[in-house]
N, C-alpha and C positions, 0 to 999 in steps of 0.2 A: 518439448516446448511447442508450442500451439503459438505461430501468427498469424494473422489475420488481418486483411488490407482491404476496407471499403472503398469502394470507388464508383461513380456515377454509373447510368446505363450503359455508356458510353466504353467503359473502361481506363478511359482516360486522367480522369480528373478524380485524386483522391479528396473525400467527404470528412473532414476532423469532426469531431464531437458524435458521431454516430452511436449507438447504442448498437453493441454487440451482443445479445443472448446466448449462450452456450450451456447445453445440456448434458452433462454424461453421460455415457453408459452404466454405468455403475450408479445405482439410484443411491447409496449411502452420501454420495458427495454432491453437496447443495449445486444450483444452477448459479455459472457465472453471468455479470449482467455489469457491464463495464464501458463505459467512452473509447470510442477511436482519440488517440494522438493527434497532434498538430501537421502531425503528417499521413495523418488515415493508417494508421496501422495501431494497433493492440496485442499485446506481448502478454501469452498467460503460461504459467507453468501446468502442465498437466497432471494430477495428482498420477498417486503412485497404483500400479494393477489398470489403472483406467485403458478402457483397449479401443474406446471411439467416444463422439460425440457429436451430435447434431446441434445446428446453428444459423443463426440470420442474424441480418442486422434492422434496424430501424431508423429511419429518422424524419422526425416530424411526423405526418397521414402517411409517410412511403417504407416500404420495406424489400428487402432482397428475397431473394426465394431460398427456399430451407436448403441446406448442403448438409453432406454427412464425413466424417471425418474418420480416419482411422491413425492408431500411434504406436509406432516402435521403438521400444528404449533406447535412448539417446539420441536420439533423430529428430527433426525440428518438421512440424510440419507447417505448410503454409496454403491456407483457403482466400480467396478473393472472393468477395460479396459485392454484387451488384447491385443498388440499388433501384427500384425497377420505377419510374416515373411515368408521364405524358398519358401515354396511350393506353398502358395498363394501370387500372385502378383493381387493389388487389388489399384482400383480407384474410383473415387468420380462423380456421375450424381448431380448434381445443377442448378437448373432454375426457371421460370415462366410457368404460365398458363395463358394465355388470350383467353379473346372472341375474336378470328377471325375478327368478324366485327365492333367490339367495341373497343377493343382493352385493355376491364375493366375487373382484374383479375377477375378468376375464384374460385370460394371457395370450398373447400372441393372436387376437384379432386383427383382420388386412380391413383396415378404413378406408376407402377412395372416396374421391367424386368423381361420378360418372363422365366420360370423356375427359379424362387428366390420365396422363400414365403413372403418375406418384401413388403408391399405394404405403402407409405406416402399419407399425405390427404395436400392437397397445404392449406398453411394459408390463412388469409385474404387479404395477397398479392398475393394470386397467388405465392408464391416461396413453392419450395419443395426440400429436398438435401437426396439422396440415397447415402450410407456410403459401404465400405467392397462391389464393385461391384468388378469383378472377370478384368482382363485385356482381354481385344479382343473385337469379335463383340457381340453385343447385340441387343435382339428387346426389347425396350421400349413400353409400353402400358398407355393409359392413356382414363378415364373412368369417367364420369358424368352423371348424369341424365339429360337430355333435351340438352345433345351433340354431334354429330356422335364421335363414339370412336375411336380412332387413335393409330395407328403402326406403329415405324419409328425406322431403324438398325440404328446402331449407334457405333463406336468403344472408346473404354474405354483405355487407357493409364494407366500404372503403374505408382501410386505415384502422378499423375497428376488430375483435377478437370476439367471435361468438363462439358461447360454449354450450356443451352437449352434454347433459347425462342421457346413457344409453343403455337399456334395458334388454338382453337377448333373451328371446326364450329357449329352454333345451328342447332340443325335433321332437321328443315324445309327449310333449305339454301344447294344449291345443288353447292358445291364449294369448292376444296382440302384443306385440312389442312396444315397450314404453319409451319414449324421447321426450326429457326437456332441455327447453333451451333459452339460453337468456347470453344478449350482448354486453359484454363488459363495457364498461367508462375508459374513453380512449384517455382522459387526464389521470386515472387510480391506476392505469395500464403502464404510461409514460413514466410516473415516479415511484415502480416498483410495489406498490400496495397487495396488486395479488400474488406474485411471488414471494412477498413476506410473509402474507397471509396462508399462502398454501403450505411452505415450509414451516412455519410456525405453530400451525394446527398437529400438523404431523409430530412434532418434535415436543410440544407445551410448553413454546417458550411466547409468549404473548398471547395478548388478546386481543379478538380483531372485531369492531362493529359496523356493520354494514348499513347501508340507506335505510333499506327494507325496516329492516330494525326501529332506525330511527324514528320513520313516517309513521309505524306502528304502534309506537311508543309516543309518540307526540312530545316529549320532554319540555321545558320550563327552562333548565339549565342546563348544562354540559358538566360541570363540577355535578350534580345531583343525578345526572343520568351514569354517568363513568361509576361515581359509589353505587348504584342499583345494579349494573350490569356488571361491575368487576369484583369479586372476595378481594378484603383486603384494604380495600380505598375509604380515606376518609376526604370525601369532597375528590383535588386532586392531590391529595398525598397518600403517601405509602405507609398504610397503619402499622405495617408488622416492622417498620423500622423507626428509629426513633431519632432525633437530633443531639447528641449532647447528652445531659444528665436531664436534660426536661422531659423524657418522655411522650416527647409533641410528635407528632404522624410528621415523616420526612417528604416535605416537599420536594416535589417532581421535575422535571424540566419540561415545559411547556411550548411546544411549535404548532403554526398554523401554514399548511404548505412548506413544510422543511425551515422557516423562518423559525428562529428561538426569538422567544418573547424575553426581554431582559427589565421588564417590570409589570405588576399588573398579573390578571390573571387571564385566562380563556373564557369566563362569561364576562368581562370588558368587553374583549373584545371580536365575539361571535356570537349566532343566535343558533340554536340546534335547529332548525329548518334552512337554514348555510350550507350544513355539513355534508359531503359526500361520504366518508368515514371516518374512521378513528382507530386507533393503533395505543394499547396500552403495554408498556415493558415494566415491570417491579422490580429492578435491578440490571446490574453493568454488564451481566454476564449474557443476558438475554437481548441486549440490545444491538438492532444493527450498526455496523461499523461505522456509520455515516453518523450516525445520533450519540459514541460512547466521548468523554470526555474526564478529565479529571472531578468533574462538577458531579458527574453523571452515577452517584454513587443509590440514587433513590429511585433511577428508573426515568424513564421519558413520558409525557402522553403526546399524540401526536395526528393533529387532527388536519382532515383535508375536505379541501373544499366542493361543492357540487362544478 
């Protein structure tokens, strides 16, 4: 058992509704991402084999700084999260490692920023997430054996998660190291969109469409853009499933910021230059827990706003 008790800078005052993040060790089992209790504590089971896990909390622009957790069978462990306010304004580095030439993560790269002692090891994906970074510029270092080691400034936003892809090159290859990087949307961050998004790409269970996309597409509709960019959709229903003995595309359930719409449809009542993303599911089995329902037999679409 894994608890975990938010509570102000102070350590005094427990924080209910915090958002707790927790990551395994074990990359097979998804990341938890759950509310502190009315009493600032959050009770998770720890899946089975799992031997650690790193974690923060969030709430609102403020966040605690990363902790790393270790667990022994039948032993209950318990981490306290601070959340850090006032004086420190602090942001989040999240990314990849690759081989430059391969383009095949890199394992067990040491990520810092320069003057911080926190240094992370990139998992077997090549992802790494540095927690409680300070706001402003930063040099990022990142360090491998059999890689030329790489320096690259970088500015850090309050409350916000900027992300890295990182390009190393092998020592015997005479050729710059590649980094981009782009800050996520601190509101698509708040209600979970890239964590669904990231798990879901990996797995193929949804479909995820981003701004970029949108701007670039210009769309007319939201029902005509979802058919263009998802196999399967007629408008917002699920072709390959049918209602009844009519053979008619099974309509979907339709949210706009986690709101279900209960009549009408999503070009009512949105314009596609509104939209920050979109989230498509084709069925019960692919949908997040928050979105499945008895209704929920045709899938969800689920759009969020800029």
């Amino acid at each position: 058992m894994l608890r975990v008790r938010v509570v102000d800078e102070s350590g005094t005052i427990s924080l209910p509704g915090a958002i707790v993040v927790v990551r395994w060790s074990d990359l097979v089992e998804r990341p938890a991402r759950a509310a502190a209790g009315a009493d600032g504590h959050l009770y998770l089971c720890v899946p089975g084999d799992v031997e650690g896990a790193t974690l923060w909390a969030e709430l609102g622009d403020d966040s605690s700084r990363q902790a790393v957790a270790t667990f022994e069978a039948g032993a209950t462990r318990e981490v306290v999260l601070r959340i850090l306010t006032g004086g420190i304004q602090s942001g989040r580095l999240m990314g990849r490692v690759l081989d430059a030439s391969t383009e095949a993560p890199v394992v067990a790269a040491a990520v810092s920023v320069r003057g911080r002692p926190l240094a992370v090891d990139t998992d077997r994906q090549g992802r790494f997430v540095l927690t409680g970074v300070p706001a402003g510029e930063h040099e990022v270092e990142v360090r491998r054996i059999g890689y030329a080691p790489l320096q690259h400034s970088i500015t850090v936003d309050r409350g916000l998660t900027t992300e890295m892809e990182i390009g190393l090159v092998p020592t015997p290859l005479e050729m710059e190291p590649i980094v981009a990087t782009v800050t996520r949307a601190r509101r698509l961050e708040i209600v979970g969109f890239y964590e669904r998004k990231h798990w879901g790409e990996l797995t193929g269970l949804g479909h995820f469409i981003t701004v970029d996309e949108i701007d670039r597409w210009r769309p007319l509709t939201v029902s005509g853009f979802v058919s263009m960019m998802v196999p399967g959709m007629s408008g917002l229903a699920n072709r390959r499933m049918s209602t009844g003995f009519s053979n008619q595309p099974c309509p979907m359930k339709q949210y706009i910021d986690g709101v279900l719409l209960r009549s009408g449809g999503l070009d009512q009542y949105i314009r596609p230059f509104e939209i920050g993303a979109i989230e498509v599911y084709k069925g019960p089995a692919s949908l997040p827990a928050e979105f499945t329902g008895s209704d929920a037999r045709c899938g969800a679409v689920l759009v969020w706003t800029r």
